[in-house]
Structure formats: structure tokens, C-alpha cells
N, CA and C of each residue as an Amber inpcrd file, in Angstrom:
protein
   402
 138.7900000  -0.9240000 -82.9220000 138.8390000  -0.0590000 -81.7870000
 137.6320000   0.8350000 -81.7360000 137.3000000   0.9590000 -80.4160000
 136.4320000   1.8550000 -80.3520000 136.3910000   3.5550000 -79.8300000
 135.6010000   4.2750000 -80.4040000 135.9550000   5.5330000 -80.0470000
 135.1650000   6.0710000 -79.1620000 136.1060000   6.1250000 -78.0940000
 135.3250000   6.6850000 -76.4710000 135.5800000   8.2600000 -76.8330000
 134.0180000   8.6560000 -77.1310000 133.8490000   9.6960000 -76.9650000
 133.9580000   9.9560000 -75.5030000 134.1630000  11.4480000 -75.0620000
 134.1120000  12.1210000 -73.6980000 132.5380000  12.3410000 -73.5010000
 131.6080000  12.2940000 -72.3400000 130.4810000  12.6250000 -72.1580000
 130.6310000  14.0610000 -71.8650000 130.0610000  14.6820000 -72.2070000
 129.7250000  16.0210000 -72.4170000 128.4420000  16.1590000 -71.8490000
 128.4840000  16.7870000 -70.4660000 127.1560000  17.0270000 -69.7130000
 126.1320000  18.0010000 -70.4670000 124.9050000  18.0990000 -70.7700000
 124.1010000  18.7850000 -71.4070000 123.1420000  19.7160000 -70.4070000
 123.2270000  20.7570000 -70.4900000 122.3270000  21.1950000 -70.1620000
 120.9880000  22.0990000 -70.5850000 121.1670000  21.9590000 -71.6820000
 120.1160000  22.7870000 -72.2350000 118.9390000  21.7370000 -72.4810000
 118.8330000  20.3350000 -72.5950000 117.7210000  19.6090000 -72.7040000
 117.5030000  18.9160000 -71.4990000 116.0680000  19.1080000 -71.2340000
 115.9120000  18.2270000 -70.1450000 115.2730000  16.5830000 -70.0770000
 114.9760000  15.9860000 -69.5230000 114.9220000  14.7690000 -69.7710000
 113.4760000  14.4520000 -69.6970000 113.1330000  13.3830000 -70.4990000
 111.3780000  12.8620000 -70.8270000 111.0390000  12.9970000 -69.7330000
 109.7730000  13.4430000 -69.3080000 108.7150000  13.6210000 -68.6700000
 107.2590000  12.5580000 -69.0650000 106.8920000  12.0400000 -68.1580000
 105.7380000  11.2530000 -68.3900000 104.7030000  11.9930000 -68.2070000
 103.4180000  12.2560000 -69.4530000 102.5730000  13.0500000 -68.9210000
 101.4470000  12.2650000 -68.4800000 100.5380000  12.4610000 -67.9450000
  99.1380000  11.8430000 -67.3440000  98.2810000  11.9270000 -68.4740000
  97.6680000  10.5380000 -69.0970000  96.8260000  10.7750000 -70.2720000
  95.3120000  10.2180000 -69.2750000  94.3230000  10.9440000 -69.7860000
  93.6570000  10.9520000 -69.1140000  91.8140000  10.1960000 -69.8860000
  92.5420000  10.8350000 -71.0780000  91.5190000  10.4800000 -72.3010000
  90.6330000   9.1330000 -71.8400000  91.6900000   8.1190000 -71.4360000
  90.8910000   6.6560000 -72.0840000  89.3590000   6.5990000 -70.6450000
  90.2910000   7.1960000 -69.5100000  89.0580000   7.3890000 -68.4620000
  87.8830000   8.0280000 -68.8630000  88.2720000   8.8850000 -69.9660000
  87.2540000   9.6000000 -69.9920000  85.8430000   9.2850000 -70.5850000
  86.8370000   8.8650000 -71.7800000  85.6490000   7.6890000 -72.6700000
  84.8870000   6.5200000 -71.4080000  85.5350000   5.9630000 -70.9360000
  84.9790000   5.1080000 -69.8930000  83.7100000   5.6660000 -69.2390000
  84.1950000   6.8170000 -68.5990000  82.9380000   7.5280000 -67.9560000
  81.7950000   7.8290000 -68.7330000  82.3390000   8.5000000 -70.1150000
  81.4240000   8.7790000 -70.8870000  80.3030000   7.1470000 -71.5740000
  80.9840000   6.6490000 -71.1040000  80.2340000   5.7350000 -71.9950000
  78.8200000   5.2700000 -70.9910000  79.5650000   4.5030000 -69.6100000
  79.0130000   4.8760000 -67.9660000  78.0510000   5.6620000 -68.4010000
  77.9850000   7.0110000 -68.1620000  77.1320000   7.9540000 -68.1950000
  76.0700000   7.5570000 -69.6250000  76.2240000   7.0420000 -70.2330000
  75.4100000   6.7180000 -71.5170000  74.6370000   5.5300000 -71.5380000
  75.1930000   4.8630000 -70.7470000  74.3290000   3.4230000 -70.7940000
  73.5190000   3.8100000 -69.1110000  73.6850000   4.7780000 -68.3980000
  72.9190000   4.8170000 -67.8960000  71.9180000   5.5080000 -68.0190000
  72.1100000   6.5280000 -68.6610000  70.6000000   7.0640000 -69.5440000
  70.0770000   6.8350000 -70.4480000  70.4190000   5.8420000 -71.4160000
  69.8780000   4.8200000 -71.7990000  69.0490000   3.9830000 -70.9070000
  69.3570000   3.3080000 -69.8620000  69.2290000   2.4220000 -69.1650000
  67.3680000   3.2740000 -68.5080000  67.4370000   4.3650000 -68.2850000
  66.5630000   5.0930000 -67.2310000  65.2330000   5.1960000 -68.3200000
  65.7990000   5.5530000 -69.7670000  64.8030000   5.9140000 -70.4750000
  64.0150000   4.5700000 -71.4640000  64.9830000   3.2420000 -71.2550000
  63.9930000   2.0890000 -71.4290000  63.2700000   2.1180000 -70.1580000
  63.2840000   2.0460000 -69.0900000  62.7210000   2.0140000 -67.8040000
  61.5320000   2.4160000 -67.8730000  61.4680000   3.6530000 -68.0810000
  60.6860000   5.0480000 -68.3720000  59.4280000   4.2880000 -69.1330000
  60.0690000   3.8420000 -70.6930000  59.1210000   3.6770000 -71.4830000
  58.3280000   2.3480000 -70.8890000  59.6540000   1.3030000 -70.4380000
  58.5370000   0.0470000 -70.1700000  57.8330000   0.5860000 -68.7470000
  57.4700000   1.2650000 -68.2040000  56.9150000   1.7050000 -67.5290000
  55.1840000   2.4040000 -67.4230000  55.7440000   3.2630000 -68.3510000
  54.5070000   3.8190000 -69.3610000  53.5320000   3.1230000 -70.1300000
  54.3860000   1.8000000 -70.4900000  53.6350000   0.7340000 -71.6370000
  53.0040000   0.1180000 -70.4080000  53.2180000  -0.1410000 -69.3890000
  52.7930000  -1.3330000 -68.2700000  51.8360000  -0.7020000 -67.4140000
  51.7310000   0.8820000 -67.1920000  50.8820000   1.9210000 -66.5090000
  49.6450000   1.9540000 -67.6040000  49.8650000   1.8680000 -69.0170000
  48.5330000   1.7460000 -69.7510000  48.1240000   0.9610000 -70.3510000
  48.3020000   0.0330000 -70.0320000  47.9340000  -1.2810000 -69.9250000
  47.1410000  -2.4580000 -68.4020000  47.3560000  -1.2400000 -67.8700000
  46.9870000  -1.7450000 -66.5440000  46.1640000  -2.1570000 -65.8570000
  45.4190000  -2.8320000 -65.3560000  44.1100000  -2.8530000 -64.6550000
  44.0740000  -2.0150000 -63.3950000  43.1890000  -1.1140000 -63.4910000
  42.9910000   0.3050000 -62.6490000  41.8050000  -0.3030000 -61.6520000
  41.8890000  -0.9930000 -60.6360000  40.7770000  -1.3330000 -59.5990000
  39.5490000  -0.8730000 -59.2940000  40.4840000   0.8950000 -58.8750000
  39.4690000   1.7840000 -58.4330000  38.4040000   1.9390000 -59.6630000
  38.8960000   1.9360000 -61.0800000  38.2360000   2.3600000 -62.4220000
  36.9270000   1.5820000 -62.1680000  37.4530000   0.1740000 -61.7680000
  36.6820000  -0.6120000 -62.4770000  35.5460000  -1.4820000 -61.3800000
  36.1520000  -0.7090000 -60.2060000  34.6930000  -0.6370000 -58.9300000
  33.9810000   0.0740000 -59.2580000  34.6910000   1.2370000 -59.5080000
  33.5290000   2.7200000 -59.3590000  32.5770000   2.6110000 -60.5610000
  33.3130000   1.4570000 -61.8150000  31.7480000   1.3460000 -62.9980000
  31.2140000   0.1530000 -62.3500000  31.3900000  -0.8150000 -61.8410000
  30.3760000  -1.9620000 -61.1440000  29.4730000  -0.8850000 -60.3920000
  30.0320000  -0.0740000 -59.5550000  29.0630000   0.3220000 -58.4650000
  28.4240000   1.0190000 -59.5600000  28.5710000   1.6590000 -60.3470000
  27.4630000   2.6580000 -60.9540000  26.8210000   1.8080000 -62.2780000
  27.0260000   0.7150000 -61.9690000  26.0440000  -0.6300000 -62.7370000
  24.8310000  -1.2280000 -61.8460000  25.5330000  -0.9090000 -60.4500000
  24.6500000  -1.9270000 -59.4930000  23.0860000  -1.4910000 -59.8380000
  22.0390000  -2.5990000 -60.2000000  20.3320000  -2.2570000 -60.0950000
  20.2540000  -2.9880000 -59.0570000  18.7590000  -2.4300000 -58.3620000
  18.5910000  -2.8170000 -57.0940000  17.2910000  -3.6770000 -57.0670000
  17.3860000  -4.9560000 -58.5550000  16.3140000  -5.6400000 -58.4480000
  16.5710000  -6.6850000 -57.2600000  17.9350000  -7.2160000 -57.0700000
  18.2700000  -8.2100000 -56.5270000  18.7250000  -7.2970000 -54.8630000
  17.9560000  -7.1860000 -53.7310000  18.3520000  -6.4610000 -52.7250000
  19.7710000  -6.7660000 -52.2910000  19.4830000  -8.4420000 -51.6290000
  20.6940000  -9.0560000 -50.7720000  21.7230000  -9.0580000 -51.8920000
  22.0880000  -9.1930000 -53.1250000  23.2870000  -8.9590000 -53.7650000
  23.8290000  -8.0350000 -53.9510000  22.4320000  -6.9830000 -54.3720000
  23.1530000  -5.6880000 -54.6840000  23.7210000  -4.4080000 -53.2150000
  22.8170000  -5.1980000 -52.0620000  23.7370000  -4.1240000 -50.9070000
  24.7280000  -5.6520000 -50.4940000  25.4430000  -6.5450000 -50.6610000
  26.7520000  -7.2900000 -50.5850000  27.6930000  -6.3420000 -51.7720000
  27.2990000  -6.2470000 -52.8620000  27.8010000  -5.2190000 -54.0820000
  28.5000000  -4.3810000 -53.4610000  27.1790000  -3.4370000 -53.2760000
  27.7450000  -2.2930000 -52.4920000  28.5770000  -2.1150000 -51.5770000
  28.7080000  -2.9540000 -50.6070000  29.6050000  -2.9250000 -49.5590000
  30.8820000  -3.1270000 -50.1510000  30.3430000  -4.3320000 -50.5430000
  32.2270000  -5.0030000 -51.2720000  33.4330000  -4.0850000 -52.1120000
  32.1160000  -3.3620000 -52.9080000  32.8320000  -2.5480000 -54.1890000
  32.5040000  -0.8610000 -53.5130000  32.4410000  -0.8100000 -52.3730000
  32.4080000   0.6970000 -51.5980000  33.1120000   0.5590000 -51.3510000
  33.8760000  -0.3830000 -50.3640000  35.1220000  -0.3970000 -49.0750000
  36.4080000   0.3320000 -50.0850000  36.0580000  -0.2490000 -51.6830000
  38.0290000   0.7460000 -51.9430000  37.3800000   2.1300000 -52.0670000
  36.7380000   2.7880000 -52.1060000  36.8250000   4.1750000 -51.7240000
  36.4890000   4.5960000 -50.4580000  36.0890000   3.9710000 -49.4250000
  35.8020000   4.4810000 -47.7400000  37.0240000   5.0160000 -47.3490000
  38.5290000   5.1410000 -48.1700000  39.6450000   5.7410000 -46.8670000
  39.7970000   7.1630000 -47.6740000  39.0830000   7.4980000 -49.2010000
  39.6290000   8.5310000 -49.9170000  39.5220000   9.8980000 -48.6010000
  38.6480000   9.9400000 -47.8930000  38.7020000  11.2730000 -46.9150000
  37.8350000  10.9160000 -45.8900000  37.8040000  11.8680000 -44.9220000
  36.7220000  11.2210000 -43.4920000  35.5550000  11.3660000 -43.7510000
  34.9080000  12.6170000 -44.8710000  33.6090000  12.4250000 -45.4680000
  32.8580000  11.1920000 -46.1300000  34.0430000  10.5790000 -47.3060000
  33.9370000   8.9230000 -47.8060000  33.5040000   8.3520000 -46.6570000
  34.4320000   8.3760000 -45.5840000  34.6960000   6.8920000 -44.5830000
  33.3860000   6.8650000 -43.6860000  32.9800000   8.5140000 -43.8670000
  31.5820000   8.4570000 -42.7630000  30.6410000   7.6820000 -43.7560000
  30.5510000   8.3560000 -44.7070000  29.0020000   8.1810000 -45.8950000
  29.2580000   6.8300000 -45.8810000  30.0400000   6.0900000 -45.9590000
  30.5120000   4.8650000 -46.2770000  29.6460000   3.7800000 -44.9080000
  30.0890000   4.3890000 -43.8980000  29.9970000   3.4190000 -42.3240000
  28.1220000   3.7220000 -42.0950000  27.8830000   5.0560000 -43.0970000
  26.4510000   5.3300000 -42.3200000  25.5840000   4.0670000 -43.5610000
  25.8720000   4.1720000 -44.9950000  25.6190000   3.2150000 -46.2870000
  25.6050000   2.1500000 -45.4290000  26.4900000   1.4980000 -45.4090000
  26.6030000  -0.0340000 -44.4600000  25.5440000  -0.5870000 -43.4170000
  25.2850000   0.3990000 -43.0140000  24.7340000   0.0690000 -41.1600000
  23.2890000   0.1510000 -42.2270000  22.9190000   1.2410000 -42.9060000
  21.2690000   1.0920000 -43.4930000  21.5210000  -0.3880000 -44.7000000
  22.4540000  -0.5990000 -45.3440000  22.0780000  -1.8530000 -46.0560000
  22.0350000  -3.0780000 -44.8750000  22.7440000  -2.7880000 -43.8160000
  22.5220000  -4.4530000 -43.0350000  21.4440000  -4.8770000 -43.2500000
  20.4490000  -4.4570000 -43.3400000  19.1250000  -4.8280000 -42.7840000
  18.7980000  -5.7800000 -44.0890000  19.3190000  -5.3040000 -45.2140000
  18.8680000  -6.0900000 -46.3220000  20.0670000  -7.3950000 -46.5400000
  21.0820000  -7.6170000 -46.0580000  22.2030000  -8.6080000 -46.1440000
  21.9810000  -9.7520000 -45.4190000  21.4140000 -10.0660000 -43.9810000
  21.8260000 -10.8550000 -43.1700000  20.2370000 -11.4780000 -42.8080000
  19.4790000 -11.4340000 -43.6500000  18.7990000 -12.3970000 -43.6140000
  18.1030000 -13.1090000 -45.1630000  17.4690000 -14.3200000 -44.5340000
  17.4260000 -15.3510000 -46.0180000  16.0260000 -14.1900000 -47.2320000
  14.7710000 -13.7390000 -47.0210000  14.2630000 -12.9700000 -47.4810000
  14.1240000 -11.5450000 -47.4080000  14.1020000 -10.3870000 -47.9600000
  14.5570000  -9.6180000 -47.7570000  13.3700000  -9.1930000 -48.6150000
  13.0730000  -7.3950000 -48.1340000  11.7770000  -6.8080000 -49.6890000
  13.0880000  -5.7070000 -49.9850000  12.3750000  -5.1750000 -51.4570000
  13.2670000  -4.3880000 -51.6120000  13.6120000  -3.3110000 -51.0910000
  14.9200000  -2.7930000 -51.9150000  15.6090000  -1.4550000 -51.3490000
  14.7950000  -0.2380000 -50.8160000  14.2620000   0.2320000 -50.1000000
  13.6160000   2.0660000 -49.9840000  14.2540000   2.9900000 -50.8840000
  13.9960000   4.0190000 -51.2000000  14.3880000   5.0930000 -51.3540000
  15.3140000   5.5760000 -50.8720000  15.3370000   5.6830000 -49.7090000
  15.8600000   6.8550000 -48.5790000  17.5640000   5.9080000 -48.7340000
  17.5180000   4.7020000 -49.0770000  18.6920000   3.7980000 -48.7870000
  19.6710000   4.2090000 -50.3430000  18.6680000   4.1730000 -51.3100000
  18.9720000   4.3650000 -52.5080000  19.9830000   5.5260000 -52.9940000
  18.7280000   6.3970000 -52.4560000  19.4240000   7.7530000 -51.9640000
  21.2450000   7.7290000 -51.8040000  21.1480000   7.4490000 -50.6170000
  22.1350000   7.3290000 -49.7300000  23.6310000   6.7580000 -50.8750000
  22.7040000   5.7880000 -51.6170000  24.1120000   5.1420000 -52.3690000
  24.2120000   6.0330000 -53.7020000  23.5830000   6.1520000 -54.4900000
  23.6040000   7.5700000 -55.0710000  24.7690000   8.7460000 -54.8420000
  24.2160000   8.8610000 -53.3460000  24.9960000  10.2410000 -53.0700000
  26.7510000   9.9560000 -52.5510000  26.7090000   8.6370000 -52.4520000
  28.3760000   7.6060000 -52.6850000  28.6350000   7.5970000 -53.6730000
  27.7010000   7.3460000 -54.7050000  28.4100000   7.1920000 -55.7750000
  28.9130000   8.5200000 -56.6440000  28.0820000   9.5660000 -56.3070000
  28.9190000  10.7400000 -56.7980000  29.8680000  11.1180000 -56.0840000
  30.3180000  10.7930000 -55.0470000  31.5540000  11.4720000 -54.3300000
  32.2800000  10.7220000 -54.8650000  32.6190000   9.5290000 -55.5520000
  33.7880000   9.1110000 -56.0320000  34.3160000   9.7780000 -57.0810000
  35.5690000   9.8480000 -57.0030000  36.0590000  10.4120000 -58.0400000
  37.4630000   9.1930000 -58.1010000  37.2660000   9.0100000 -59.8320000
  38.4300000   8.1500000 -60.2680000  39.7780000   8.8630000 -61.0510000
């Protein structure tokens, strides 16, 4: 036989409550948040490694042009032009000195003999070549 206890209503305890654990999100995020700054600061570095390592254009016009000799006329004002044009947009001073350089080397480009450079032309590229700045 069994013994039927009477239920006896309780009131002094109340009944389980489920609480909200929140922890495991948290780690999640935290981790999120870690592999992405991780993530930014390989970036960073392969970035840095690939910026100095780089071939720098402008660097390496602005030493051709300040190599150019002016034994060879017709090559060295084709030179000039070629390896001027990446600095003609740095400012409207460049772009002038640049368009006025050009128009005085034509004379030595576009035909089969040519005498050499003047002065006054020389000049002119000279005073290009110090306005660059790399």
C-alpha cells in the first residue's frame, strides 16, 4: 500500500526561475572582436612590407631626368618630355614650365638631324628639374 500523503500547498518557496546566461555570447563577441584586430594589424604590416618594397615611379623619373646629358639632342628632349609629363599636373606652375619646356624642345624632336641643345633650352630644363619634388 501506498501512502497518500495530503499535498500541503507551500508558500514560502517559490518555484525555479530560468536565468539568462549570457557569458557564452560574450566570449563569441570577444573572440569576433579579436580576430578582427588581428585581422587589421596583419593588413597593416603586409601593407607596409609591400609600400617598401615598392617601385616609386615618380622616384625613379625624377633620377632619369636628373641623369638626362644632352649629348644625344633628339633622345634626350623625347627623355625629357616622356619622363616630364608625370610631374606636369603637380601644380599650374609645373603644368606651365612643363607646356613652355615642350614647345622649345620641339624643334629638336621632329626632325631626322638636329644640332645641339642651346643654353637658354637647357636652362629651362634645369629650372624643371628643381621644381620637382619627390
Amino acid at each position: 500500500m501506498q501512502n497518500k500523503m495530503p499535498e500541503i500547498p507551500i508558500h514560502d518557496i517559490k518555484p525555479l526561475v530560468e536565468i539568462q546566461e549570457y557569458s557564452f555570447y560574450y566570449l563569441l563577441a570577444l573572440i569576433v572582436l579579436a580576430l578582427v584586430v588581428l585581422g587589421v594589424i596583419v593588413y597593416m604590416i603586409i601593407r607596409y612590407i609591400k609600400s617598401k618594397n615598392a617601385f616609386y615611379i615618380r622616384k625613379e623619373h625624377s633620377k632619369i631626368l636628373h641623369d638626362i646629358n644632352f649629348k644625344d639632342a633628339k633622345k634626350s628632349a623625347y627623355d625629357i618630355t616622356f619622363y616630364g609629363a608625370t610631374f606636369k599636373n603637380d601644380s599650374q606652375k609645373h603644368h606651365e614650365m612643363y607646356e613652355n619646356m615642350t614647345d622649345r624642345l620641339a624643334v629638336y624632336k621632329y626632325k631626322k638631324n638636329v644640332e645641339a641643345i642651346d643654353d637658354e633650352v637647357k636652362a629651362y630644363v634645369d629650372l624643371y628639374r628643381g621644381m620637382i619634388d619627390v
